[in-house]
C-alpha positions as CSV (number, residue, x, y, z in Angstrom):
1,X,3.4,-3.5,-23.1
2,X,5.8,-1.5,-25.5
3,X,6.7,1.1,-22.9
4,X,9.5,0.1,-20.4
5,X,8.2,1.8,-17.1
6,X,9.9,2.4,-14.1
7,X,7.0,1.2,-11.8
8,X,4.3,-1.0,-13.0
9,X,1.5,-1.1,-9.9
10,X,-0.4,-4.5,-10.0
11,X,-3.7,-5.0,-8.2
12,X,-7.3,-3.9,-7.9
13,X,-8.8,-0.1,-7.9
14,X,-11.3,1.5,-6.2
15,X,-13.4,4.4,-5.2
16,X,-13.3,5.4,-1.6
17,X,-16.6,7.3,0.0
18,X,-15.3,9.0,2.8
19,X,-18.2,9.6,5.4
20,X,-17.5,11.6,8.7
21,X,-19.1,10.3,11.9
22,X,-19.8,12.7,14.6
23,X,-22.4,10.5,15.9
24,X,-20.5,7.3,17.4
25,X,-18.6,6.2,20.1
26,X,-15.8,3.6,20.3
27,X,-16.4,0.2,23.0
28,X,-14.0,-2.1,24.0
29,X,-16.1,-4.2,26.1
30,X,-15.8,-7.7,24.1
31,X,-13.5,-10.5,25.0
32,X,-10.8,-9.9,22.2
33,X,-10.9,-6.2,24.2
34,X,-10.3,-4.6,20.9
35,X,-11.9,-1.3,19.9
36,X,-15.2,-1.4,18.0
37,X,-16.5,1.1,16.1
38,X,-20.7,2.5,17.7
39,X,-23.6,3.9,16.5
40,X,-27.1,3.1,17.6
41,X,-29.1,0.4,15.7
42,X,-32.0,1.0,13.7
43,X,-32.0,5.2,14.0
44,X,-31.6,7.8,11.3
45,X,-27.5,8.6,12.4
46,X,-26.2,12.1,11.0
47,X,-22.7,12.3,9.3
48,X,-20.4,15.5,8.9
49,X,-19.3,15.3,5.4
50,X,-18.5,13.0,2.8
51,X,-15.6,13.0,0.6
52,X,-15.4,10.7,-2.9
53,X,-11.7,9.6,-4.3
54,X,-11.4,7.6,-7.4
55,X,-8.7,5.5,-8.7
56,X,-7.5,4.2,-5.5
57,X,-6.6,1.3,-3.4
58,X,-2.9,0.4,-2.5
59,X,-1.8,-0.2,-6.1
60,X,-3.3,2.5,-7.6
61,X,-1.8,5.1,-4.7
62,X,2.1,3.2,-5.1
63,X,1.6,4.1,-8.6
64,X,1.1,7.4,-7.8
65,X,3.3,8.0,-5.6
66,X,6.0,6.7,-7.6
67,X,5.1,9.2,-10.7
68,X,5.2,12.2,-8.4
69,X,9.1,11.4,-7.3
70,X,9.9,10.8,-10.8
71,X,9.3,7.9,-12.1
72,X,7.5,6.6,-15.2
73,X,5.0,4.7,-13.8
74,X,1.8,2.4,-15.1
75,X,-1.0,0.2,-13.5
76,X,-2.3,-3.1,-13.8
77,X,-5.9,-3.4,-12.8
78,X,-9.4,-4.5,-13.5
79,X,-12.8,-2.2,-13.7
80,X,-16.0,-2.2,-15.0
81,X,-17.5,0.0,-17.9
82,X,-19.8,1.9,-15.6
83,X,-19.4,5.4,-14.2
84,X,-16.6,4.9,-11.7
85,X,-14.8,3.1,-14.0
86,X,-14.6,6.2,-16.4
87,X,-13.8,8.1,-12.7
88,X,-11.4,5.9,-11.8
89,X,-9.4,5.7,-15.6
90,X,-9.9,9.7,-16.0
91,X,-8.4,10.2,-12.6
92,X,-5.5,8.1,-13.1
93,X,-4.5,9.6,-16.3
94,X,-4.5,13.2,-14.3
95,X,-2.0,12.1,-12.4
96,X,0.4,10.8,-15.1
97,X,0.1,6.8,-14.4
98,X,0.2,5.0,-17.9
99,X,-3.6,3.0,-18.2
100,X,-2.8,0.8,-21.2
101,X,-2.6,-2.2,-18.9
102,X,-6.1,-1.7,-17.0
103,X,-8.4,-3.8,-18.3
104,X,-12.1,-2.3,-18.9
105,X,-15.1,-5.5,-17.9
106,X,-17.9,-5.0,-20.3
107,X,-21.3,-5.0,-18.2
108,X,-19.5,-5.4,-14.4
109,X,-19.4,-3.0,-11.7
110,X,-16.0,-1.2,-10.5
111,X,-15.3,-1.3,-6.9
112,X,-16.6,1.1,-4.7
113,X,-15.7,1.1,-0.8
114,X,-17.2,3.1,2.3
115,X,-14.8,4.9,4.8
116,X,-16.1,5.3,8.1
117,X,-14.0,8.0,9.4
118,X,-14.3,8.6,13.2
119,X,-11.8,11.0,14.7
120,X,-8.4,10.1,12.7
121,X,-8.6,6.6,12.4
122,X,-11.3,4.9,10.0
123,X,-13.2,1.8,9.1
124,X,-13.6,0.4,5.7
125,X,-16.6,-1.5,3.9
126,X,-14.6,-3.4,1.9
127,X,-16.1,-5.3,-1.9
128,X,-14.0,-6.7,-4.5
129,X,-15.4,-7.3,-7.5
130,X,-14.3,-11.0,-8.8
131,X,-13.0,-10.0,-12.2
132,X,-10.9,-12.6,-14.5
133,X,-7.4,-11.9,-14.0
134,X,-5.4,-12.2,-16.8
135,X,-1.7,-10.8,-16.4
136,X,-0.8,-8.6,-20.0
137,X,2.1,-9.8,-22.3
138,X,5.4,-8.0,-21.5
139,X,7.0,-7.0,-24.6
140,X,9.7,-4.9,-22.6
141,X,9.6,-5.6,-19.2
142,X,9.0,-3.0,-16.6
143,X,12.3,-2.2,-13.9
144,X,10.1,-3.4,-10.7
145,X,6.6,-4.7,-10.8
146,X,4.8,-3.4,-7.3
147,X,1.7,-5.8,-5.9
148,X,-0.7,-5.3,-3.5
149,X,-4.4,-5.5,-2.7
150,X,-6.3,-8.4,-4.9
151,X,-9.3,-10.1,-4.4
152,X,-9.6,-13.8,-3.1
153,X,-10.0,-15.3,-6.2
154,X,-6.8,-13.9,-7.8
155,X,-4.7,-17.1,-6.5
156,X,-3.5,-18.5,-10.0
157,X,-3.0,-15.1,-11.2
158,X,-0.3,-14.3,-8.7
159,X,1.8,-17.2,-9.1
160,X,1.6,-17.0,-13.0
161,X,2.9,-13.2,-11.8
162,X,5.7,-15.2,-9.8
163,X,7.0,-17.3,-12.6
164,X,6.9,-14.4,-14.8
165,X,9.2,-12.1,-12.6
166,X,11.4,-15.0,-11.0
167,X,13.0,-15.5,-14.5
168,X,12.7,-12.0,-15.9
169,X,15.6,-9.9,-14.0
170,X,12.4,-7.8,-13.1
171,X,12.3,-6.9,-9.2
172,X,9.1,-7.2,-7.3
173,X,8.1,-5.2,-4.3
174,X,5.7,-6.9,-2.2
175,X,3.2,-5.4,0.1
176,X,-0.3,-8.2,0.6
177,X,-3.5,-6.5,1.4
178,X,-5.8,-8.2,3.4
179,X,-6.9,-11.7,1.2
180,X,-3.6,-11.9,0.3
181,X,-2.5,-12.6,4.0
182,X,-5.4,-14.7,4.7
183,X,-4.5,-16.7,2.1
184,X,-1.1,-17.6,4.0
185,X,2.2,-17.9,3.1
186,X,2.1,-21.4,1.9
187,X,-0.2,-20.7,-0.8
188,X,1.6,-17.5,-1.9
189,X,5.5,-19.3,-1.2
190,X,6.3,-18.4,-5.1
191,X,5.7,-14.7,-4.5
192,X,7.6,-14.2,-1.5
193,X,10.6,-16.2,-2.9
194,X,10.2,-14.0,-5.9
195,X,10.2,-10.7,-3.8
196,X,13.4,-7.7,-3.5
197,X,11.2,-6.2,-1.0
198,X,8.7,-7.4,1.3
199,X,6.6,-4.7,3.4
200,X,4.0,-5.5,6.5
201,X,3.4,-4.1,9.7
202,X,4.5,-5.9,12.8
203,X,0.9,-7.6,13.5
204,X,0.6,-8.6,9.7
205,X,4.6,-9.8,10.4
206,X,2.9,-12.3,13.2
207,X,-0.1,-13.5,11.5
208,X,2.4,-14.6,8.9
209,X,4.6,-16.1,10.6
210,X,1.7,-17.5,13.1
211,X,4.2,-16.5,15.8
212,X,3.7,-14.5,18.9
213,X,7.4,-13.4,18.7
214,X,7.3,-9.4,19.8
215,X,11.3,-9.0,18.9
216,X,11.3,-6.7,15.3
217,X,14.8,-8.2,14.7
218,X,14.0,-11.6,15.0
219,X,10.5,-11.3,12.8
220,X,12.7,-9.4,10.4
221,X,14.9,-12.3,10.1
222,X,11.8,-14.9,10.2
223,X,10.3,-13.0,6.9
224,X,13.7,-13.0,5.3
225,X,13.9,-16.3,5.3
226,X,10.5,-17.0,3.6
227,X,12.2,-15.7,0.5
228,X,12.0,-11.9,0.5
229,X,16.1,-10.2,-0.1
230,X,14.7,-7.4,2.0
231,X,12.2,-7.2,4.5
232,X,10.7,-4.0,6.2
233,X,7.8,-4.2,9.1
234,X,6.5,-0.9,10.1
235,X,5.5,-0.6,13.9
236,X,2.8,2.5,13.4
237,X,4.3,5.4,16.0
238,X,7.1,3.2,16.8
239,X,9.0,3.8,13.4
240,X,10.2,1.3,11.3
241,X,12.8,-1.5,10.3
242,X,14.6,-2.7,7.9
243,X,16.6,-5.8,7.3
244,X,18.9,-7.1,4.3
245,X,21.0,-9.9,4.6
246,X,24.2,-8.0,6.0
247,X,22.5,-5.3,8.2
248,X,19.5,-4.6,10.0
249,X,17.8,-0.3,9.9
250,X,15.5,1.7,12.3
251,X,14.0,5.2,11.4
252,X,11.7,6.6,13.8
253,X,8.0,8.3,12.6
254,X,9.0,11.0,11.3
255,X,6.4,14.3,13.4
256,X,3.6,15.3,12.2
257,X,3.1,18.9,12.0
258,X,0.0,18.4,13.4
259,X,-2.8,16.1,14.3
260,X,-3.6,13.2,11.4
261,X,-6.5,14.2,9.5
262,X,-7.1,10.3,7.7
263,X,-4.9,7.2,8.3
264,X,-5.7,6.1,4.9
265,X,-3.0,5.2,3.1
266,X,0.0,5.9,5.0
267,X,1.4,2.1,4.8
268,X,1.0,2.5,0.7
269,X,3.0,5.4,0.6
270,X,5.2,4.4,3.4
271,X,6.0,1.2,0.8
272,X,5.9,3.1,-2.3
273,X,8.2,5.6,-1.3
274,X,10.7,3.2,0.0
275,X,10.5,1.1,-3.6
276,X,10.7,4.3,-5.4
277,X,13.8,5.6,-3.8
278,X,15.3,2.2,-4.5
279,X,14.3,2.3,-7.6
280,X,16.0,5.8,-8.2
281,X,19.0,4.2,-7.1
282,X,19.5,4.9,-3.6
283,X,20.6,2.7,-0.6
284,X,18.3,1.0,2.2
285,X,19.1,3.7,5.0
286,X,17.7,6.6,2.3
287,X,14.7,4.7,1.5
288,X,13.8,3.9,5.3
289,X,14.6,7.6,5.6
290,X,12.2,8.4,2.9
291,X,9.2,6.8,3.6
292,X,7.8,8.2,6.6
293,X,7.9,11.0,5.7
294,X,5.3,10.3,2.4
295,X,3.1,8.8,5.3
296,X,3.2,12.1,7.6
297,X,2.3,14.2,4.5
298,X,-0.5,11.8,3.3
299,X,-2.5,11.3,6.8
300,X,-2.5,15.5,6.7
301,X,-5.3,14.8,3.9
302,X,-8.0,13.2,3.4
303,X,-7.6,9.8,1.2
304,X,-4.6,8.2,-0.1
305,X,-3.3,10.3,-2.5
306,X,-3.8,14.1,-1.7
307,X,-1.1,14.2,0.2
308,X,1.8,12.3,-1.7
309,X,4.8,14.3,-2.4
310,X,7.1,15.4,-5.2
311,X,10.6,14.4,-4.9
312,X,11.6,18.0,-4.3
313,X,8.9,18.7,-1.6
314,X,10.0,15.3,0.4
315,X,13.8,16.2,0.2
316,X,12.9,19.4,1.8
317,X,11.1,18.0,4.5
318,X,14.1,15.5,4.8
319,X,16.8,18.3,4.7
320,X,14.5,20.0,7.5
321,X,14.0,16.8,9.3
322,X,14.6,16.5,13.1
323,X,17.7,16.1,14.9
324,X,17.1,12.6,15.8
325,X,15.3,11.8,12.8
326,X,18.1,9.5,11.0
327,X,18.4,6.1,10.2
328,X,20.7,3.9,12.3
329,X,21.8,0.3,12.5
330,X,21.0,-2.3,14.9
């Protein structure tokens, strides 16, 4: 890598089918009591509409966001050489993030997810390909590395990842998809010592930790301590925290306009937006301001990247913001 980049986005990309359901209904009759997603076995089910996005995934959409508030931005990732590869590489380069560092898999599949959407929340068919991860040489090293989703057998490749950051005076931004946290901290210690900023929700925050601690202040204290300088755990309608070693943040969600279209995606930008602005050189309070309101624009769309922001169009929705909507100590 010649280029010195801003942002450098590491971890897998995808295509996202997004198929409307009008022909389900949601159950919460099982013992956990959580809410399951019905349609009748073995019948012929109509859908809506469907909707295909390339060149996504929560890497892929922090590396967009980050171009469209202004910074130079670039994307480590795997694909295959067939037709959604050349989707997904063609629609990355429309949107200005740097593909030098995706590698292409001769003769392998890209991935390709479904989205269930029912009303505005959704359900994904999740496949990651098993590529061979190999992290590219670093001839100027980008300002903040950003990882995310990767698949199970990605292990080694984060903690070479680790080692290469920890001594590098690059800072990382941390947000784990899925594998990543049932992999468990233990396995993964390297990369939250490694971490400026770690992101999660407040039920990721608990599976972490294995805790059933409900206090935000406390689990924000917990994470820090794993190794992270700066932990931030999202609470969905509730707003957000977060937490540095001298102070501890709250924003609340920031309104939508009107009713969510898609959830997809509004964590990644959430967690994008809040590296980017750091990474622009503002404070924790104007980050945490930030973010949400990425995440109100995006769930206005369908898919994960639609509805990102310029820098301009988010500092008039900030300037326009809500009375109450400010960040405040704890």
């Amino acid at each position: 890598m010649k280029n010195q980049y801003d942002f450098v986005a590491v971890g897998d990309i995808v295509t996202d089918a997004f198929i409307e359901l009008e022909d389900a209904w949601i159950e919460t009759d099982n013992p956990e009591k959580t809410e399951e997603l019905c349609m009748r076995f073995g019948d012929k089910i109509p859908y809506r509409d469907i909707v295909v996005v390339p060149a996504v995934g929560n890497s892929p959409n922090a590396a967009v966001a980050a171009h469209r508030l202004g910074l130079s931005s670039a994307l480590i990732s795997n694909l295959g050489d067939d037709l959604y590869g050349k989707e997904q590489l063609a629609a990355l380069q429309k949107e200005g993030v740097a593909a030098d560092l995706v590698s292409v898999h001769a003769g392998r599949k890209s991935n390709y997810h479904f989205v269930l959407r029912f009303k505005e929340e959704r359900t994904i068919l999740v496949k990651h390909q098993k590529y061979e991860y190999k992290l590219p040489q670093f001839d100027t090293a980008p300002k903040w590395i950003y990882l995310s989703s990767l698949a199970e057998n990605s292990l080694s490749y984060q903690l070479v990842l680790a080692d290469r950051v920890k001594n590098s005076g690059i800072k990382m931004a941390f947000q784990p998809g899925t594998f990543q946290i049932k992999l468990g901290f233990e396995k993964l210690r390297a990369l939250y010592e490694a971490s400026e900023i770690f992101f999660c929700n407040k039920e990721e925050a608990k599976k972490i930790l294995e805790t059933k601690e409900y206090d935000i202040k406390i689990l924000l204290q917990k994470m820090r301590e794993l190794g992270p300088k700066i932990a931030v755990i999202t609470d969905g309608p509730h707003g957000a925290y977060a937490s540095d070693e001298k102070e501890t943040w709250f924003i609340p969600m920031y309104r939508d306009p009107a009713p969510p279209v898609d959830r997809t995606g509004a964590g990644d930008s959430f967690s994008a937006t809040f590296t980017s602005a750091l990474a622009l050189g503002f404070d924790i309070p104007t980050a945490l301001s930030w973010g949400p309101i990425n995440s109100m624009s995006v769930v206005q769309e369908i898919g994960a990247q639609k509805g990102l922001l310029s820098r301009q169009k988010l500092e008039e929705y900030l300037k326009n913001a809500p009375e109450d909507y400010k960040p405040k100590k704890l």
